[in-house]
Every structure is written in C-alpha cells, then in structure tokens.
C-alpha angles and dihedrals in degrees: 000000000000131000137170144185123205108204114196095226111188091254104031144353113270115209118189108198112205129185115006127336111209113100105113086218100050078052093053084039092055096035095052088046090056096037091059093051098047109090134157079262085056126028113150128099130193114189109195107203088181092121105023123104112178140042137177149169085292105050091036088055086050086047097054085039086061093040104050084042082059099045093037081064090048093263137106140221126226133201127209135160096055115182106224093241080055099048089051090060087050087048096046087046099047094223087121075086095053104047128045099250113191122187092227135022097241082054088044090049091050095054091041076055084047103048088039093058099037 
C-alpha cells in the first residue's frame, strides 16, 4: 500500500511518502500531482521518506521526473528521511549523487534555504 500528502509550504511544496512505493501507477499518480504544482513561481521540492519502506524502478523513475520538472523551473528537489534499505537503492544506483539527499527535515529546509539563495 502507498500513500502520499503534498503540503503547499510558503517556499516549496513538501510531499511525505508513506507504504511501498512500486506500482508503476501510484508512481505516475505521484509524479503528474507534483508536476502540476511545480511552476517558475514555485520551483522546490522536499520529499520526506520518513514513513516509506520500500522503493523500487518505478518510484525511483517518478522521483527523477519530479525532480528534473523542479530543476527545469530553476528549482530543485530534496530528499530526507532516507530509510537505510532505501538509501542503499540510491547508493547502488548512484543517484545519491544526483539528488540532495539530508538526514532530517529541518537539515533538508535549510539546504532548500541554501540552494534558493546561492
């Protein structure tokens, strides 16, 4: 089972992923809600992993969609949270190196802060 929330933060737009993420259409569900809120206006993106257990091709693919929508309008999209058998997908497929990944939300808002004012 997957669920998610997308909260419309002043600054960005915060998403908590809870359950498994692996349905190819709970992926393309989650990808086309944030890709209609993301705008030039606004552009960030917090993805909270903090209930979320499981990942796979198809979540990841959902994941770089939102994130390419976010930097294509000049923003960028963070991750936090990160269960460790999650964070061992993002390791093995290197994309660690490709998202901004931060150990707590308060860590993850400070970098979106960051990355906003750079």
């Amino acid at each position: 089972m997957f669920n998610f929330t997308i909260e419309d933060k002043s600054s960005y737009f915060q998403v908590n992923l809870e359950g498994r993420l692996m349905i190819h259409e709970d992926a393309q569900h989650l990808q086309n809600r944030i890709s209609k809120l993301v705008s030039k206006e606004k552009n960030y993106v917090i993805i909270n992993f903090d209930k979320l257990s499981y990942l796979n091709s198809s979540g990841l693919g959902a994941l770089i969609t939102i994130l390419t929508k976010s930097r294509n309008f000049g923003g960028d999209t963070v991750i936090t949270n990160v269960p460790k058998i999650i964070n061992e997908l993002l390791l093995v497929s290197k994309l660690n190196t490709v998202f901004k990944i931060e150990t707590t939300f308060s860590e993850a808002v400070d970098s979106l802060n960051k990355l906003k004012n750079n």
